[in-house]
NUVO-779265 format. One record per residue (C-alpha): residue number from 0; residue in one letter; chain; x negated, z negated, y. Coordinates in steps of 0.001 Angstrom, whole numbers, padded with zeros to 6 digits. Layout:
BEGIN
[site NUM, 'a', 'A', [X, Z, Y]]
...
END
This chain:
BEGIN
[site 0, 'x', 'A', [-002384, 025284, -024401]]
[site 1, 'x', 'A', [-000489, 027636, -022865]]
[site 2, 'x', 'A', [002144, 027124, -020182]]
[site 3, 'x', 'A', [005330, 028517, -019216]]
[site 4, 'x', 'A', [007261, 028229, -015427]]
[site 5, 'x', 'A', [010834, 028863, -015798]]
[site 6, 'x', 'A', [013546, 028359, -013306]]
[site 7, 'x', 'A', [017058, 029000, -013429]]
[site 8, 'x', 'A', [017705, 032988, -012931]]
[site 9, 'x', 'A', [020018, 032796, -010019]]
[site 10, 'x', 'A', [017838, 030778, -008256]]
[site 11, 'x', 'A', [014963, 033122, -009449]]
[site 12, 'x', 'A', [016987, 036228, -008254]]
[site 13, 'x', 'A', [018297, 034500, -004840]]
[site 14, 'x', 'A', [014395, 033581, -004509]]
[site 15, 'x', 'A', [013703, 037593, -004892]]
[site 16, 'x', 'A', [016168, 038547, -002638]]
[site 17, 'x', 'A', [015423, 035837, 000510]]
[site 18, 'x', 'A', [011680, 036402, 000013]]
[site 19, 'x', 'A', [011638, 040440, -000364]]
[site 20, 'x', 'A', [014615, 041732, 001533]]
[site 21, 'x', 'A', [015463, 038980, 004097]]
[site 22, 'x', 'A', [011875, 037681, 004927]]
[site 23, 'x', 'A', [010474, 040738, 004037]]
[site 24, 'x', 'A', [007636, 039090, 002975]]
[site 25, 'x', 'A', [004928, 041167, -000134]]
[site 26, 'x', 'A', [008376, 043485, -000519]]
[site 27, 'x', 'A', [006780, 046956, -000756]]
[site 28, 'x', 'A', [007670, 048170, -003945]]
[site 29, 'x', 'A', [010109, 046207, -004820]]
[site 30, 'x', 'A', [012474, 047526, -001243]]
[site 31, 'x', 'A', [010795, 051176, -001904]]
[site 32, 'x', 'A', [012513, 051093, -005374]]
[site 33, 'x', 'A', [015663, 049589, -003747]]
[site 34, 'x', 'A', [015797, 052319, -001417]]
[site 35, 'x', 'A', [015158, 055211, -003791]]
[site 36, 'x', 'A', [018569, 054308, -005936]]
[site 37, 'x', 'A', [020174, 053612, -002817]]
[site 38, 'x', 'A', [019604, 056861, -000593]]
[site 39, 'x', 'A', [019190, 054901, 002507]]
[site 40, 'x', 'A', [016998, 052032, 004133]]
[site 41, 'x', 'A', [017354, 048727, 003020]]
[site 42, 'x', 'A', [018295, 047912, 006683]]
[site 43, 'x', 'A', [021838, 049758, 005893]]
[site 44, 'x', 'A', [022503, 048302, 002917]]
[site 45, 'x', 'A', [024511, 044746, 002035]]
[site 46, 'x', 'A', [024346, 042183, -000408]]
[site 47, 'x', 'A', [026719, 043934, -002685]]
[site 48, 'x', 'A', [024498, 047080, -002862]]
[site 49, 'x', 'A', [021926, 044863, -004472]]
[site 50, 'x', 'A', [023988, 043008, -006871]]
[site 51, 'x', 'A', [025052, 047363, -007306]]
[site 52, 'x', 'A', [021478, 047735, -007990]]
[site 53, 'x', 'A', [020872, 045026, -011014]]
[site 54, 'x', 'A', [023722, 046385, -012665]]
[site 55, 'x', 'A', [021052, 048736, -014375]]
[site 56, 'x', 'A', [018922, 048053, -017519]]
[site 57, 'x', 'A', [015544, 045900, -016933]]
[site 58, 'x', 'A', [013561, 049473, -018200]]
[site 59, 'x', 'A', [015102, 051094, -014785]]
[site 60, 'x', 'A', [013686, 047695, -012869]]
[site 61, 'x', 'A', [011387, 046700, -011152]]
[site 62, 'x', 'A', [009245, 044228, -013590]]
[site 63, 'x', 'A', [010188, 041271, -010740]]
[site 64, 'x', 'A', [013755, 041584, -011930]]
[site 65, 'x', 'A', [012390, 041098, -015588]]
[site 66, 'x', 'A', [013813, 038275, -017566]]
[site 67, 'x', 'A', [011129, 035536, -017998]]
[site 68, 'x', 'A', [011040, 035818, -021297]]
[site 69, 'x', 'A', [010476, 039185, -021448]]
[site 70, 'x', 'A', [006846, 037780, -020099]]
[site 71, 'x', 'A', [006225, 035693, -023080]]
[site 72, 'x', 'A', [004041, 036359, -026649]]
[site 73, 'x', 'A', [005040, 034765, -029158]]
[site 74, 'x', 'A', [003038, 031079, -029425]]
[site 75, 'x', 'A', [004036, 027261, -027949]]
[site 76, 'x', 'A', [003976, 026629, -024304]]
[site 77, 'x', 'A', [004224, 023818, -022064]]
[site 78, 'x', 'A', [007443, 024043, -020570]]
[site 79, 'x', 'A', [007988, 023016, -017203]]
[site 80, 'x', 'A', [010797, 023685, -014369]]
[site 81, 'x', 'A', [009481, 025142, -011253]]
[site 82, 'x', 'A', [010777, 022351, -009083]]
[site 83, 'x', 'A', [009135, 019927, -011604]]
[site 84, 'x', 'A', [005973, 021606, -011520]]
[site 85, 'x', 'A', [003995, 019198, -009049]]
[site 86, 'x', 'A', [005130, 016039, -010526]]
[site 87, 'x', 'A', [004149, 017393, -014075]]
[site 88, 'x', 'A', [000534, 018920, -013239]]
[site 89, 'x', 'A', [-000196, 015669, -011253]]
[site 90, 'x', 'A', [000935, 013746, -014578]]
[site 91, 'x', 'A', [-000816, 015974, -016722]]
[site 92, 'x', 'A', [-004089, 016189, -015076]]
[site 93, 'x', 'A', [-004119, 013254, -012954]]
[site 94, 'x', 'A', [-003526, 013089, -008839]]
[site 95, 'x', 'A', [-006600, 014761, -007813]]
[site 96, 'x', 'A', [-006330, 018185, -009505]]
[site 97, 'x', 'A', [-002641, 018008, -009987]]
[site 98, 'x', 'A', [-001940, 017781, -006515]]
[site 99, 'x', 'A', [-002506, 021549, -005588]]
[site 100, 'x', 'A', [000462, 022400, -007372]]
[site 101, 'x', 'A', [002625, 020287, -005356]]
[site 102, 'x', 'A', [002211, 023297, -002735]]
[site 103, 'x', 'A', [004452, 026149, -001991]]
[site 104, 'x', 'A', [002163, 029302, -001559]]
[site 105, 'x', 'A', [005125, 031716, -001225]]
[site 106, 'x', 'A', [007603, 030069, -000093]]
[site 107, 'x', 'A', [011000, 031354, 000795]]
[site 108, 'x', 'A', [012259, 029786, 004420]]
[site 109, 'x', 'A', [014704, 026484, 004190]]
[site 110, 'x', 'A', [017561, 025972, 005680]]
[site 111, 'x', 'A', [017732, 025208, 009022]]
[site 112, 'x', 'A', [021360, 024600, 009629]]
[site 113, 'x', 'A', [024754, 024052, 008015]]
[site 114, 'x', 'A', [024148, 028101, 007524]]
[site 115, 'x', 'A', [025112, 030959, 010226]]
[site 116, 'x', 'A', [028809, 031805, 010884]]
[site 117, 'x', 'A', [031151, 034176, 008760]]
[site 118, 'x', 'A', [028262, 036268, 006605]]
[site 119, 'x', 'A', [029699, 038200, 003939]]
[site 120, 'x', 'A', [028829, 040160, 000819]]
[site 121, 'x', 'A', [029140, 042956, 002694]]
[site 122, 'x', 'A', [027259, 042974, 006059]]
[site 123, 'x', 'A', [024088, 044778, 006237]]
[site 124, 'x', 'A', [021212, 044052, 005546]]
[site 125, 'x', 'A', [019676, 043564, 009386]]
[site 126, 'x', 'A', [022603, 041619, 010226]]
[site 127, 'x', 'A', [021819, 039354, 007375]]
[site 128, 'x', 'A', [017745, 039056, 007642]]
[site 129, 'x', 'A', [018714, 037902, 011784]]
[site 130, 'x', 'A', [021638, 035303, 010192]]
[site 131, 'x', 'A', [018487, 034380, 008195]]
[site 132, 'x', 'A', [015976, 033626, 010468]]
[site 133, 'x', 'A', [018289, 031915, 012999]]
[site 134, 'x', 'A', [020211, 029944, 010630]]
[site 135, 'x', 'A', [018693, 030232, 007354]]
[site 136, 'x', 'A', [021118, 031496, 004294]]
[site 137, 'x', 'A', [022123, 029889, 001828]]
[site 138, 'x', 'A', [022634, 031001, -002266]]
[site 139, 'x', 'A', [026708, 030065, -001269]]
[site 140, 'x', 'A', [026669, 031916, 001931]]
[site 141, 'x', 'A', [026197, 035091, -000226]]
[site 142, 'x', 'A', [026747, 035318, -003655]]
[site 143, 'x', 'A', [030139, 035045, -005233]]
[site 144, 'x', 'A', [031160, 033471, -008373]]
[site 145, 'x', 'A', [031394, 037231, -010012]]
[site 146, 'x', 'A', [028218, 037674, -008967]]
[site 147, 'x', 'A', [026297, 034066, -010882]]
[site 148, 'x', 'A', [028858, 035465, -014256]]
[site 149, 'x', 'A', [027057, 038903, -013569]]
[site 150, 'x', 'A', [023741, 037172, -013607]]
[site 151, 'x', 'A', [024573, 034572, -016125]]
[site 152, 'x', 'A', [025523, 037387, -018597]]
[site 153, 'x', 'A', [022544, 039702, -017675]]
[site 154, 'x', 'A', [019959, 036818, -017871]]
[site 155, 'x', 'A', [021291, 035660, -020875]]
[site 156, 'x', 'A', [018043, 035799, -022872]]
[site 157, 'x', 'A', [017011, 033363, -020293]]
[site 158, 'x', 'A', [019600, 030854, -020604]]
[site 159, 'x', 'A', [019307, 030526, -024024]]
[site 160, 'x', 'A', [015571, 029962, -023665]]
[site 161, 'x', 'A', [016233, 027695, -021149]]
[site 162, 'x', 'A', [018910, 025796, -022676]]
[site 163, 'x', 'A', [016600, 025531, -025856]]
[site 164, 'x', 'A', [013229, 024413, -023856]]
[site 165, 'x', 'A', [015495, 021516, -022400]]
[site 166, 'x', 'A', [017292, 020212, -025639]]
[site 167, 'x', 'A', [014098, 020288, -026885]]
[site 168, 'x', 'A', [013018, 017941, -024019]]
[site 169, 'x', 'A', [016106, 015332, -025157]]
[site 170, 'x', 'A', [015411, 015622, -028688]]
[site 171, 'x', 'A', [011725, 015141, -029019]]
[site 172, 'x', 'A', [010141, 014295, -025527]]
[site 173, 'x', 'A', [007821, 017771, -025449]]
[site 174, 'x', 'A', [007453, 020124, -023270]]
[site 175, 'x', 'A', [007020, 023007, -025659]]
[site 176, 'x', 'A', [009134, 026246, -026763]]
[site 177, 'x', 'A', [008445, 029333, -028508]]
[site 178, 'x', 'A', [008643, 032330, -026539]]
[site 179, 'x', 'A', [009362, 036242, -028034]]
[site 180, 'x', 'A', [009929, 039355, -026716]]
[site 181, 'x', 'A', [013217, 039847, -027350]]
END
């Protein structure tokens, strides 16, 4: 069997965005690109510049920024949602090898606080990665509804596979989809 981990691509893209710009955490690449389109250090740059930067096609992207089912060969996986994955590998292989999958091994920081005071689309970056570690941001503290349409149209592909791996869950109880490279 093969298996597929989806989540919802705002949350995948906030996720990108906390761990590799904020956090600064395995970002290499991914911030050297950033940087490169836009002529200055990610330090100097805001929110906005990024959501700027996805406006591009996925060839021009970094493969992170990929839509998951651009991953996928065409065949039947096990679908599961990322925050369902510990509960399902635990039911699916039982409590004493499903339990490693209950753990986080790149895990983006939680919030610590009601989230920091008057952050905004447009601060820069090192304003926002201190906000971050003091406070913690939030998805909401950031992104504005024009930004989730943005994403909702560009990740459409995943949507739709998403929306299709979960009525398949009402309809027949599995956990499987086909996946394509669309």
């Amino acid at each position: 069997d093969y298996m597929l981990v989806y989540r919802d691509p705002i949350e995948r893209i906030w996720s990108l965005y906390k761990n590799k710009f904020l956090e600064e955490s395995g970002h290499g690449q991914v911030v050297r690109e950033f940087e490169a389109w836009a002529g200055k250090p990610a330090a100097e740059t805001t929110f906005g510049d990024f959501m700027r930067y996805l406006d591009q096609p996925f060839a021009l992207l970094n493969a992170h920024y990929a839509p998951q089912k651009s991953h996928l060969i065409e065949r039947e996986y096990i679908a599961i949602r990322m925050d369902e994955l510990g509960q399902t590998m635990v039911r699916l292989l039982g409590d004493s090898r499903g339990q490693h999958f209950r753990q986080t091994f790149n895990p983006t920081k939680s919030v610590v606080s009601s989230g920091p005071p008057s952050t905004t689309h447009r601060d820069r970056l090192e304003h926002l990665r201190t906000a971050h570690q003091r406070y913690g941001l939030r998805e909401t503290d950031l992104m504005t509804e024009n930004d989730r349409a943005f994403l909702r149209t560009k990740y459409q592909c995943d949507y739709a596979m998403i929306a299709t791996i979960e009525q398949g869950h009402n309809q027949s109880g599995q956990e499987v989809t086909p996946g394509n490279r669309d």
